[in-house]
C-alpha positions in Angstrom: 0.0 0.0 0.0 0.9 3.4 -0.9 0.3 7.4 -0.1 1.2 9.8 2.4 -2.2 11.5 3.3 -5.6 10.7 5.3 -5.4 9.3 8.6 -2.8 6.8 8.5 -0.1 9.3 6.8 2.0 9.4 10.6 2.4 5.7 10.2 3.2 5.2 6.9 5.9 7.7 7.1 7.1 5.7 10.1 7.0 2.4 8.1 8.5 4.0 5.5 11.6 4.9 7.9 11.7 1.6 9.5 12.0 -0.2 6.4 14.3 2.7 4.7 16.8 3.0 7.8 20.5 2.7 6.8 21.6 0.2 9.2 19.4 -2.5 8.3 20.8 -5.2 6.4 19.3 -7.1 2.9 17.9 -10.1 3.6 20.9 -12.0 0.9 23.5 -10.6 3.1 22.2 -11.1 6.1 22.3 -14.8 4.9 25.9 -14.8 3.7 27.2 -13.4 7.0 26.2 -16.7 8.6 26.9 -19.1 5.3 30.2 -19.6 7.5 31.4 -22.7 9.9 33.4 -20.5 12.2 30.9 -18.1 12.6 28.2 -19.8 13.3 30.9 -21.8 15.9 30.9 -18.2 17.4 27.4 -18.1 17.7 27.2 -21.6 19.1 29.8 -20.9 21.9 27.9 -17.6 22.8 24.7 -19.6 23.5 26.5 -22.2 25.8 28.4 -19.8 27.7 27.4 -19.5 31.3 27.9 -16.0 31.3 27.5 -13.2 29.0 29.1 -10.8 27.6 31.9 -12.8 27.0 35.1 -11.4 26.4 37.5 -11.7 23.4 40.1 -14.1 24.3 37.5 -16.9 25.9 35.3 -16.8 22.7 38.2 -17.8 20.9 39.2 -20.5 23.1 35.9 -22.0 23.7 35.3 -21.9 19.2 39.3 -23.2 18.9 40.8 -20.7 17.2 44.7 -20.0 17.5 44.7 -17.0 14.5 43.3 -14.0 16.5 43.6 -12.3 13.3 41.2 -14.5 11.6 39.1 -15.3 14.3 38.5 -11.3 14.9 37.4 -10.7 11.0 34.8 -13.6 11.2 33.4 -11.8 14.9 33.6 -8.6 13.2 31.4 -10.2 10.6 28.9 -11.1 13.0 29.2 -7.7 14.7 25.8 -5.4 14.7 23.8 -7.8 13.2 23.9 -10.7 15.0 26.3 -9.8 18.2 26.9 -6.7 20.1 30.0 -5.6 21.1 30.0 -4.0 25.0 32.6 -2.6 27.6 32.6 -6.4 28.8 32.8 -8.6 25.4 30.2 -9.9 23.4 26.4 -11.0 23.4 23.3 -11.7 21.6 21.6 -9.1 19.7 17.9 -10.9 19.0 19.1 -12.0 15.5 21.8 -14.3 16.8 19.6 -15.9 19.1 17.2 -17.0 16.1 19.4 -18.2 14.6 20.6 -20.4 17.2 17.4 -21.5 17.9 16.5 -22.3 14.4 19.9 -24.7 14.5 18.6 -26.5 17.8 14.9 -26.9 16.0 16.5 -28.7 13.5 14.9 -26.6 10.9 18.3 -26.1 9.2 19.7 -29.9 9.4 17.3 -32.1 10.4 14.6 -33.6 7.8 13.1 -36.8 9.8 10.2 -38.4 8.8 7.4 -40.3 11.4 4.3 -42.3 10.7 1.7 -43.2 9.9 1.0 -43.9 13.4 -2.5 -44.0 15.3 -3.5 -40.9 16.9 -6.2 -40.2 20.2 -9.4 -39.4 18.5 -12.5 -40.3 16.1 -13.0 -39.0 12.7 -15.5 -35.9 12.5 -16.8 -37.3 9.2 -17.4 -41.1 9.4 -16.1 -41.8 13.2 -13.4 -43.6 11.5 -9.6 -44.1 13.8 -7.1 -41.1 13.0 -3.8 -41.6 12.3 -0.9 -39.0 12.1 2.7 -38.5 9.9 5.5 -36.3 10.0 7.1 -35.1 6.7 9.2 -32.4 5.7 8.9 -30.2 9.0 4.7 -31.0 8.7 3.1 -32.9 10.8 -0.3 -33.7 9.8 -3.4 -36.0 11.0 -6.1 -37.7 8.9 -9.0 -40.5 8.8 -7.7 -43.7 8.0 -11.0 -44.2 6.9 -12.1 -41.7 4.4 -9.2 -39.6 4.6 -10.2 -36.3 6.1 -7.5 -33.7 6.8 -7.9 -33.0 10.3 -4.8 -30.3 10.4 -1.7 -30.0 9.2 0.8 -27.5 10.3 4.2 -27.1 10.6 6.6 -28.5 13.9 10.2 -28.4 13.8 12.2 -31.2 13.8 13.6 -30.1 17.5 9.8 -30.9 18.8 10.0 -34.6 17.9 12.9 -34.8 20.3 13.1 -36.8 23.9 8.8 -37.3 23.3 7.0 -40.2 22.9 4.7 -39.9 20.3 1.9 -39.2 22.8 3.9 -36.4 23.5 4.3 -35.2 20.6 0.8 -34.9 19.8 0.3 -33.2 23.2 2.8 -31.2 21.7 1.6 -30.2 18.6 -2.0 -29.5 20.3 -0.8 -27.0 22.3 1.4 -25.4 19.5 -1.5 -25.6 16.7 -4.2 -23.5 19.7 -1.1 -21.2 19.9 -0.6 -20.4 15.8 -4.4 -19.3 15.4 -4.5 -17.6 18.9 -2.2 -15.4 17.5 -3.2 -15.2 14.2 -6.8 -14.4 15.5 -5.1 -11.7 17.3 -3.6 -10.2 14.2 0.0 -10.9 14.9 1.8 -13.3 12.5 3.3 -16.4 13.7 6.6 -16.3 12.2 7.5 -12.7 11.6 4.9 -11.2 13.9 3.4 -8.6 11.1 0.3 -7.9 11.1 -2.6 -10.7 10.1 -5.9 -9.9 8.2 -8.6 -12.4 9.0 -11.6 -13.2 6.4 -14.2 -15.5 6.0 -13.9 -18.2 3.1 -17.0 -19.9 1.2 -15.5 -22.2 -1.2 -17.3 -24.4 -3.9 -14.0 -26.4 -3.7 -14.4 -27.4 -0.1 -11.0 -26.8 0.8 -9.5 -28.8 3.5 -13.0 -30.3 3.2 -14.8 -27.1 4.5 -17.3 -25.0 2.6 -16.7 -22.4 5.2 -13.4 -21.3 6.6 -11.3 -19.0 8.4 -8.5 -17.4 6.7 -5.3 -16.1 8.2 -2.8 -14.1 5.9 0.3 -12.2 6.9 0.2 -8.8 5.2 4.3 -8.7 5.8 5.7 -12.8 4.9 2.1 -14.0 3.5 1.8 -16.9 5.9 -1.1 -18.4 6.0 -3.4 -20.1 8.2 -6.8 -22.0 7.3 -9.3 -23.5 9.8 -13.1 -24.5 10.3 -14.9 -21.7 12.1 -15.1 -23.1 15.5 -11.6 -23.6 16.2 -11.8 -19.6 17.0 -13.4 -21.0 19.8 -11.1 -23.2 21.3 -9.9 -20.7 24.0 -13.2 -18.5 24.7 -14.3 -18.2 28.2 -18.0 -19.5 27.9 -17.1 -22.1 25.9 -14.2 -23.9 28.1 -16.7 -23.3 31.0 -19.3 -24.9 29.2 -16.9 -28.5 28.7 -15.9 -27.6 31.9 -19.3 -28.3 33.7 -19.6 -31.4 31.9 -16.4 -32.8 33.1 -14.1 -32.1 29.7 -11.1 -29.7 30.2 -10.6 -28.1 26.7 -7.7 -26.8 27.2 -5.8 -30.3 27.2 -8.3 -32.3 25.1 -6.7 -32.4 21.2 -8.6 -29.9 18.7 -8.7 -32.6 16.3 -11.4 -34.6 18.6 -13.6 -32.0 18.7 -15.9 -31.8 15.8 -16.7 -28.0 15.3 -13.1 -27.1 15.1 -12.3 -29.4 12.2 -15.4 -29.0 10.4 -18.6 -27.2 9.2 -21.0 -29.7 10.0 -22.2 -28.1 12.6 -21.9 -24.6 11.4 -24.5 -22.5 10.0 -24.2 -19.4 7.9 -26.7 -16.8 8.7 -26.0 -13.8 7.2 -23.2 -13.4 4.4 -23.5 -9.4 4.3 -22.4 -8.7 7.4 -21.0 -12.0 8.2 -23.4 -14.1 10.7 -22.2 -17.3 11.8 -23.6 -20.3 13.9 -21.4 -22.8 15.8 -23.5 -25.2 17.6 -21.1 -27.3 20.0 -23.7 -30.3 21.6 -22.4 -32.2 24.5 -24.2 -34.4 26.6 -28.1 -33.2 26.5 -27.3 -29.5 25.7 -26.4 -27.4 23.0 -24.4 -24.1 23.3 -24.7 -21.7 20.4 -22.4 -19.2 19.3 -23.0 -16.5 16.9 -19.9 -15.2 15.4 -19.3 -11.7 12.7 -16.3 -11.6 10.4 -13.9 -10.8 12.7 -14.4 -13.8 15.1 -16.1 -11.5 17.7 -19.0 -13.4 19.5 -21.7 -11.7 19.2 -24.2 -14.1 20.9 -24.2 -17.2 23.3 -27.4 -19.5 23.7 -27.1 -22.6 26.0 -30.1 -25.2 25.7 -31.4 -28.4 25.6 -30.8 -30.8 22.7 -33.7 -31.7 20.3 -34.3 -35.6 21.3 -35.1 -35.8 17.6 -32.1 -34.5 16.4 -28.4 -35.2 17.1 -27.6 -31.6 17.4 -25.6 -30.8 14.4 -26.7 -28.7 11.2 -25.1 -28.2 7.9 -24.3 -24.9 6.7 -26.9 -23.5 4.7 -28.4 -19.5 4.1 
């Protein structure tokens, strides 16, 4: 987006600086500063340290390096960017650290592969077993019945480490809640720009959903898809509504629960403004939740299930 007038004019101009300032780096060099063993043995000796700063002469010693000459062009290197030179030796600047961390969650040299194995849960389709797999830094579960994607989202290598598999799912539960929390919230889970949020009606039926939530980075265009109710994973009436019927929702996996992986139960009301209808039965009652475009509730309704129905409704107008 473009222009310098109306109401957002102050903050453009401050993007405009943010991006424009003359210390900042370009992406391609940023990259090549750290395309280097012995720096990124600098780096590595910085984050085991017990103590930071550290100063010149143990950094060396703890990466091996007798040539202080060359050792001293590689930290310069790594200088500003990625460490930050002070009275007492050297540290982190934020950069370094992710980069580290990226190294430990094996994002950079690990590429294992897991599965199929079976998974806690029903299908939401046909009631079929799930079973999950990990490929290529995804980890994703499905019906091994009709094949339904229940989710699929990216989990570093690092996460598979010292877990059992239960583990891992427990894992991965927590860390799926935590991508769309965010990306509800409008901050992007991997750069932390700023997310835009839409409603999706597809005649493809996407990720088997004729109705979804859309998540899209307006800075790295990430993206994030779900069913509706999987906004509602987190929202006070609803955990207290499992709550009273015995079910903790914060530790039960999203993929068990129906209305967050699909639109069965999910009614469209209104398409201009968006008005939608989660209906989330359990036991003998029914709690419904009226949602806008932006994910806001804008009505709760807790009642008795219909004895002649089972509770659920397909989207329609």
């Amino acid at each position: 987006m473009s222009g310098t007038t109306g109401p957002n004019a102050d903050l453009d101009a401050e993007e405009s600086t943010i991006r424009d300032c003359e210390d900042c780096v370009a992406p391609a060099e940023a990259f090549s500063v750290i395309a280097n063993e012995t720096r990124l043995s600098i780096l590595e000796a910085l984050w085991k340290a017990s103590d930071r700063p550290v100063n010149f002469s143990e950094l060396r010693r703890e990466v091996g390096m007798r040539d202080s000459a060359q050792f001293n062009y590689h930290l310069k290197q790594l200088t500003d960017h990625f460490v930050v030179q002070t009275d007492d030796g050297y540290d982190f600047r934020q950069a370094g650290k992710k980069v580290v961390r990226a190294i430990l969650a094996g994002s950079f040299n690990e590429h294992p592969e897991m599965g199929p194995f079976d998974v806690q849960g029903t299908c939401a389709t046909c009631d079929g077993g799930l079973q999950a797999y990990y490929d290529d830094e995804m980890l994703a579960i499905e019906c091994k019945e009709c094949g339904k994607n229940h989710g699929c989202y990216p989990f570093p290598p690092g996460g598979l480490n010292d877990r059992t598999r239960e583990e891992i799912m427990d894992a991965f539960n927590q860390r799926v809640r935590h991508l769309h929390c965010l990306a509800a919230d409008g901050v992007c889970p991997e750069c932390n720009g700023r997310m835009s949020t839409a409603i999706t009606r597809d005649d493809e039926d996407f990720l088997g959903l004729e109705v979804r939530v859309d998540h899209e980075c307006e800075q790295c265009h990430h993206q994030l898809y779900s069913a509706v109710g999987l906004s509602l994973l987190d929202q006070s009436d609803v955990v207290t509504f499992h709550r009273e019927h015995g079910v903790d929702l914060c530790t039960t996996p999203y993929w068990d629960l129906a209305w967050c992986v699909s639109d069965e139960q999910t009614t469209i009301l209104s398409e201009d403004p968006w008005q939608i209808l989660v209906e989330i039965p359990l036991d003998d009652e029914m709690l419904s939740v009226t949602l806008d475009g932006d994910l806001n509730v804008l009505e709760l309704e807790r009642g008795c299930r219909s004895a002649s129905s089972d509770g659920t409704q397909a989207i329609s107008d």
